[in-house]
C-alpha positions in Angstrom: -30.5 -13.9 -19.8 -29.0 -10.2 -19.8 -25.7 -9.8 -19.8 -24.1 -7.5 -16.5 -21.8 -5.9 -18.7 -21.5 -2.8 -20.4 -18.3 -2.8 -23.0 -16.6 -0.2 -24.3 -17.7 1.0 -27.5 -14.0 1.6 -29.1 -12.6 -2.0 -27.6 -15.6 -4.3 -27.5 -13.6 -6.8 -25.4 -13.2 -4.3 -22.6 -15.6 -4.2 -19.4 -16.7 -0.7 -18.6 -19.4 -1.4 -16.2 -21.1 -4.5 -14.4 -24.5 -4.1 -13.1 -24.3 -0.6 -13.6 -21.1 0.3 -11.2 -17.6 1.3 -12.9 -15.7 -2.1 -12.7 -12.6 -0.9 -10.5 -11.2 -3.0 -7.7 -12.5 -2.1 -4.0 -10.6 -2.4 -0.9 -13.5 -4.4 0.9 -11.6 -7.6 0.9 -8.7 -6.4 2.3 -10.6 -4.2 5.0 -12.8 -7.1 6.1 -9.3 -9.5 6.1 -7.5 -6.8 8.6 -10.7 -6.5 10.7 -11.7 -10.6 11.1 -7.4 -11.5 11.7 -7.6 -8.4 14.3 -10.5 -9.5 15.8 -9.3 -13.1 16.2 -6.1 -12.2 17.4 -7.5 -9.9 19.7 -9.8 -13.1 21.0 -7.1 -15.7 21.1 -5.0 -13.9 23.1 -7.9 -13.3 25.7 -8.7 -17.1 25.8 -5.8 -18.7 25.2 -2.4 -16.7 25.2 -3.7 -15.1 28.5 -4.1 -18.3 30.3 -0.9 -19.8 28.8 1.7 -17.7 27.8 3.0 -20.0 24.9 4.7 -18.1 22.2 4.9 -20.1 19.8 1.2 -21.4 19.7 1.1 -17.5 19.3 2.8 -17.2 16.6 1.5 -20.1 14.7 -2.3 -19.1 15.8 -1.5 -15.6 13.8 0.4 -17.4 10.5 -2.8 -19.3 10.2 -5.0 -16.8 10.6 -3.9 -14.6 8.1 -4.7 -16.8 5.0 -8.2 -18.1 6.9 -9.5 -14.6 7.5 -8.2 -13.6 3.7 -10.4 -16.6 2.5 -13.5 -15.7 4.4 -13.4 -12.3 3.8 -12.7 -13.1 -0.2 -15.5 -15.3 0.4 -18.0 -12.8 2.0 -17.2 -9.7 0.3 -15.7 -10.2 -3.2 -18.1 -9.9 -6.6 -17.1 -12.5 -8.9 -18.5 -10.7 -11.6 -16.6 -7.9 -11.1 -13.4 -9.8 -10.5 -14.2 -11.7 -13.6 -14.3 -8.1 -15.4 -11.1 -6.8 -14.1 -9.0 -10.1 -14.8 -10.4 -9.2 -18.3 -9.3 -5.9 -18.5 -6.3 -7.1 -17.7 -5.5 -9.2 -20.3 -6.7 -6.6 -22.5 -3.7 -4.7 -21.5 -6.1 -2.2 -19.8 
């Protein structure tokens, strides 16, 4: 199996490439997270907080629904591959 990878020629343990695209983080994940948590607050409070009123179910309804729309769009969106490649020019020290 081919590797995705293309290292640099001067630091062979550095990713410059995977699959042919520079290896640089992309803001997908956190685009996708701000667009699912709006869109689920926007729907709870047309269901729920509209027929209710309770603040506090509110409140805790948009805590948890933060770290549930990070996961799905992590989930949905992320490229391990790439991820893989920048945790590794990380530890390179860039």
């Amino acid at each position: 199996m081919e590797s995705p990878y293309t290292f640099d020629a001067s630091n062979s343990r550095r990713v410059l490439e995977v699959n042919g695209v520079t290896a640089v983080p992309t803001n997908k994940v956190y685009i996708g997270t701000g667009a699912l948590y709006l869109c689920s607050l926007y729907l709870y409070s047309r269901k729920f907080l509209r027929v209710d009123g309770n603040a506090v179910t509110a409140c805790a309804f948009a805590g948890a629904s933060l770290p549930a729309a990070y996961s799905y769009a992590r989930f949905f969106l992320s490229d391990p591959e790439t991820e893989a490649a920048l945790i590794n020019n990380a530890k390179e020290g860039n």
